[in-house]
C-alpha positions as CSV (number, residue, x, y, z in Angstrom):
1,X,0.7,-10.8,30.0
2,X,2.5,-11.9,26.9
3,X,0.2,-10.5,24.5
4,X,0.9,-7.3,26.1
5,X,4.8,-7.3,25.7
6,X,4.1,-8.0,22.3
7,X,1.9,-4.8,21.9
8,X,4.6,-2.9,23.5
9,X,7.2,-4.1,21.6
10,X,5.2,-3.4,18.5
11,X,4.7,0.1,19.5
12,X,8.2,0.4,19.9
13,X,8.8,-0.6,16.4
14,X,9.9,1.5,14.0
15,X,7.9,0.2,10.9
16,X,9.2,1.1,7.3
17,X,6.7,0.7,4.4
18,X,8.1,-1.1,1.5
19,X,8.1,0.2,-1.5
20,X,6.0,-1.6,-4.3
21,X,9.0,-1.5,-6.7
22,X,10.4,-4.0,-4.3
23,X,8.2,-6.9,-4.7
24,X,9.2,-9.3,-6.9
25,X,7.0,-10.3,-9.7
26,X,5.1,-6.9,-10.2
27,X,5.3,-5.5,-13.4
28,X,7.4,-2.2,-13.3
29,X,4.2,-0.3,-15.3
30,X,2.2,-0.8,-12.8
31,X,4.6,0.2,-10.7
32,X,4.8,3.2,-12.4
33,X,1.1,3.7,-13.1
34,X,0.2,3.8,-9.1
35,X,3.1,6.0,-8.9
36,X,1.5,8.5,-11.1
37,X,-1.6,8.8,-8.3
38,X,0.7,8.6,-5.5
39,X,1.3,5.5,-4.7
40,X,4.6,3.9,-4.2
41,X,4.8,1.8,-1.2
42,X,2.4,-0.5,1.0
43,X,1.0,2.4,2.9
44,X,-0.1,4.7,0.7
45,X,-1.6,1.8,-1.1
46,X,-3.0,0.9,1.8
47,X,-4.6,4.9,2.5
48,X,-5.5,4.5,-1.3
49,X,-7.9,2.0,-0.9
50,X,-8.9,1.9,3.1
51,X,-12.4,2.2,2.0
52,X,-15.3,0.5,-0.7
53,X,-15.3,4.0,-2.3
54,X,-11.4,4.7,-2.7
55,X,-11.0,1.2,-4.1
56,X,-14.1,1.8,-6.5
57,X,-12.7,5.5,-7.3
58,X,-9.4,4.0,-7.9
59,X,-10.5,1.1,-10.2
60,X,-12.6,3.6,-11.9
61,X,-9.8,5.6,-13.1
62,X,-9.0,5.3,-17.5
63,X,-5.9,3.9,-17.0
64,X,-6.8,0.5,-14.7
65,X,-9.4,0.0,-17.3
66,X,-9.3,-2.7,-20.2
């Protein structure tokens, strides 16, 4: 019973992303870099890279390399 009031609470929830800029620590290019493809806060990185293939196409991209 309590793990479903805690699924309904949850849906009830009004759940912000947070943007990237706000972690501490991370290096404002980067920031800016995942910006540039659309990323700018924990879900769209999280829609970037749901899959093997995004997170390879991603990776693959000139910038992220070395």
């Amino acid at each position: 019973m309590s793990d479903f009031a805690g699924l309904m609470k949850e849906e009830r929830l009004d759940r912000k992303p947070f943007p990237l800029r706000g972690f501490r620590g991370v290096d404002r290019d980067h920031v800016e870099t995942l910006a540039t493809f659309g990323i700018r806060n924990t879900y769209h990185i999280l829609q970037a890279e749901a899959t093997g293939i995004d997170r390879k196409n991603l990776a693959e991209q000139p910038v992220f390399r070395n």
